[in-house]
N, C-alpha and C positions, 0 to 999 in steps of 0.2 A: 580555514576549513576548505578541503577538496569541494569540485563540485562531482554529482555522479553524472556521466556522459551514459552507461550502459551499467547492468547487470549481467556479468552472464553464468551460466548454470551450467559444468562441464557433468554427464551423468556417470553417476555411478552404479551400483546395484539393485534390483528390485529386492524386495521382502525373501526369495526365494535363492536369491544368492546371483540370481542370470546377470548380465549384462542391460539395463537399461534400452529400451527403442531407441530412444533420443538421446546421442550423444553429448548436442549441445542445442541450449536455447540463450538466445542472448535476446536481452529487453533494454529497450533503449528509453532515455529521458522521455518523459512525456508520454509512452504508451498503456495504457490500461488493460491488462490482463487479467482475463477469470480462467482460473483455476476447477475443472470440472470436473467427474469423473463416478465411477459407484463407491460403494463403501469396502473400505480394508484396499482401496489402490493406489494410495500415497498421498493425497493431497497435502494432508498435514505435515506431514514428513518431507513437502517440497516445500512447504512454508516455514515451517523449522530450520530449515539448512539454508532458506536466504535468511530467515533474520537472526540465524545464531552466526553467519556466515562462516558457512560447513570448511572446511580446508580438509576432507576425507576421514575425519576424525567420528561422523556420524555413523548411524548405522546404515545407512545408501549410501558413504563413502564418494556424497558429493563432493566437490569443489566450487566455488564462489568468487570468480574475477570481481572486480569495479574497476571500470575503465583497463580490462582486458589483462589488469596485475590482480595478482591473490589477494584475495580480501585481509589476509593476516598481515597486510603491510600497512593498513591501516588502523591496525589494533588502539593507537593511541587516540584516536579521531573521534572521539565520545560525540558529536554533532552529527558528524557521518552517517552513525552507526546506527542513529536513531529514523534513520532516512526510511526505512522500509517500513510497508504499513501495510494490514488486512484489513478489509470490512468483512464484516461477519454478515450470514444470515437474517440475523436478529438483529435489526436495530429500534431500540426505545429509548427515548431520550429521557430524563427525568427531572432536567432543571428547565423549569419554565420562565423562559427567554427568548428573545426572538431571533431567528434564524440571523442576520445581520450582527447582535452583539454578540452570538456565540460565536460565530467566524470569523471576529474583528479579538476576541477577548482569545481564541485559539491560537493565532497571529501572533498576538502580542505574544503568549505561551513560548513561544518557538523562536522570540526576537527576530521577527518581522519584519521590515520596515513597512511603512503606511499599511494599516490594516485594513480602513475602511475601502482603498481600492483593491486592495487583494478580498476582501468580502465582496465585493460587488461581479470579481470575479471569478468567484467561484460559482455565487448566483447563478451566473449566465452558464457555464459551465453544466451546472445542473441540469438547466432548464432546456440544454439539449439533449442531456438523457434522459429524464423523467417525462412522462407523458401529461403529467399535470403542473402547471405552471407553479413555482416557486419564489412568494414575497420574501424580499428579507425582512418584514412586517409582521410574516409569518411566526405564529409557535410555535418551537421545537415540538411540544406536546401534539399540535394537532396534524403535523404532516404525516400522510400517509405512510406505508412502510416502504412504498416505490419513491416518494419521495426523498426518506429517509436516506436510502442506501445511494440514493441519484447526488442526495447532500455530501455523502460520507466520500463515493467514488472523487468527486471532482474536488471533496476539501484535500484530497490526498494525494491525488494528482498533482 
C-alpha cells in the first residue's frame, strides 16, 4: 500500500457551468479541513469527487491528484482508497462501549498495529479539540456532541 503524502483538488465547474474560484487546493497528510459553506454551493459535491476520486468524469469535472499523480493510477489500491473520511454533523453513537475499546476495536478494523497506543492517541488528540476533557473510560453514549465529533476528527486524522 502507497502512503498518501497530499490530496489535491484541481477545480473544475461550478453548478452553473462557470469556472471554479479555486483552481487548486491541495491538502496535505495530517491537516484537518472543514468544508463550510450555505446550501446548494457544493459541499457535497466536493466531498463526492474526493472519495469517489473525480478524474473529470463528475458533474464539476473535478480531478483528484494523491501525491500530485491522478488518482485513477491508483484504482487497484482497495486500502488507499478507503483513506478518505467525513464526519458528519450528527454524531450518535449507539453501541455502548468505552471510548478506549472502540478506538482499539476500530484499529484493529483497519489492521492496525498496536491499538491500545494508537487509542491513547487519539484521546489526546481529541482532547485538544474538544473543550471538555475526554476518558477513554468514557461511554460512547454519554459524550457530548462536541465531544463526539472532537472523537470522530482526531480518529480520522
Amino acid at each position: 500500500m502507497s502512503m498518501i503524502n497530499s490530496v489535491t483538488v484541481v477545480g473544475g465547474k461550478d453548478k452553473d457551468g462557470a469556472a471554479e474560484a479555486v483552481s487548486m487546493l491541495e491538502i496535505k497528510a495530517g491537516e484537518i479541513l472543514a468544508v463550510v459553506g450555505t446550501t446548494g454551493s457544493g459541499k457535497s459535491m466536493l466531498i463526492a469527487d474526493i472519495e469517489q476520486w473525480a478524474d473529470g468524469e463528475t458533474p464539476s469535472q473535478r480531478h483528484i491528484l494523491i501525491n500530485q499523480v491522478p488518482a485513477a493510477e491508483f484504482a487497484e489500491d482497495r486500502l488507499l482508497r478507503g483513506m478518505a473520511a467525513e464526519v458528519s454533523q450528527n454524531m450518535n453513537f449507539v453501541m455502548d462501549m468505552s471510548v478506549r475499546d472502540f478506538l482499539c476495536l476500530h484499529a484493529r478494523s483497519r489492521s492496525l498495529e498496536q491499538p491500545e497506543e494508537l487509542a491513547e492517541q487519539v484521546i489526546n488528540y481529541a482532547n485538544r479539540l474538544s473543550g471538555e476533557a475526554i476518558s477513554g473510560k468514557d461511554k460512547l453514549t454519554v459524550l457530548s456532541g462536541g465531544q463526539s465529533r472532537a472523537l470522530m476528527v482526531a480518529d480520522v486524522a
